[in-house]
C-alpha positions in Angstrom: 3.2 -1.9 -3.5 1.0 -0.1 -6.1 -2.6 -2.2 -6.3 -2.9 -1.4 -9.7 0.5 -2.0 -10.8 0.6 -4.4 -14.2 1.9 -7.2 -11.9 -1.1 -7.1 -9.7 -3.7 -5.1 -11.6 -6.3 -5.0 -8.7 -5.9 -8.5 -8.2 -5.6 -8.8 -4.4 -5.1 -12.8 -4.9 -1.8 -11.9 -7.0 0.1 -9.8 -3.7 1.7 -12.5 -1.3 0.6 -13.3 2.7 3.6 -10.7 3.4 2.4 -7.9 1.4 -1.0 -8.3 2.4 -0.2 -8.2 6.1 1.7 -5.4 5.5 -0.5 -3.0 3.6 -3.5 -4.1 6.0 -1.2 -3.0 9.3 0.2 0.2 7.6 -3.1 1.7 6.0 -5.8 0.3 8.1 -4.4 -0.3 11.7 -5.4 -3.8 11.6 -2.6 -7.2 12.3 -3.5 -10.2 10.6 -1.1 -13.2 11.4 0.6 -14.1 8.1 0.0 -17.8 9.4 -3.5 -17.4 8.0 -4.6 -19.1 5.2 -4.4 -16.6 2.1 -8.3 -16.2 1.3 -8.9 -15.4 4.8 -6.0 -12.9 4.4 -7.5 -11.3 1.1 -11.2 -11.6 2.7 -9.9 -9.8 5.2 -7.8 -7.1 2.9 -10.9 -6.5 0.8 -13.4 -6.1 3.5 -10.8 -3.1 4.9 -10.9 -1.6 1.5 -15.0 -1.9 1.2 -15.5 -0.4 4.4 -12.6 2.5 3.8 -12.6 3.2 0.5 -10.5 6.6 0.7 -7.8 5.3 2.2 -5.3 3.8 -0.2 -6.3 6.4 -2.8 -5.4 9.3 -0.2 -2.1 7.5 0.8 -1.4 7.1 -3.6 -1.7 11.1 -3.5 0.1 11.7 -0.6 2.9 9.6 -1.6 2.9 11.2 -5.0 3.5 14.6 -3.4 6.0 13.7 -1.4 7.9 12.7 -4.2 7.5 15.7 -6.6 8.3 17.6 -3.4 11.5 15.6 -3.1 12.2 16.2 -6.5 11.8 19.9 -6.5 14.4 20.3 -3.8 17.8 20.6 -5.6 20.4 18.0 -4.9 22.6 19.7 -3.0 20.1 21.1 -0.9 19.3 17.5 -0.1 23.7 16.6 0.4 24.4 14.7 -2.5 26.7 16.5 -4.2 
């Protein structure tokens, strides 16, 4: 999920309970119960990203490298021809 895709645009209020679980789990560690009202699940969400602010930004960069690396590597290097 890109934060700043058109869709959500830095709106944290725009992702649902699900994706909001899910990126606080897999970038910061910390398990909120999706069960939780949604303010207290973007409250939460935007309190991770105030206090890390590096983190989503390295994982952007990371994820972007991965994928010109993946693209460099010819296809049948990769079996799919």
């Amino acid at each position: 999920m890109n934060l700043n895709s058109e869709k959500v645009n830095g709106d944290l209020t725009k992702l649902s309970k699900k994706e909001i679980c899910a990126i606080s789990f897999r970038y910061f560690g910390c398990k909120y119960k999706e069960a939780n009202p949604k303010p207290v699940l973007v409250a939460g969400l935007e309190g991770l990203i105030a206090a890390q602010l590096t983190i989503l930004p390295a994982a952007a960069a990371a994820a972007a490298t991965a994928a010109a690396a993946a693209a460099a590597v010819p296809a049948a290097a990769r079996g799919e021809v």
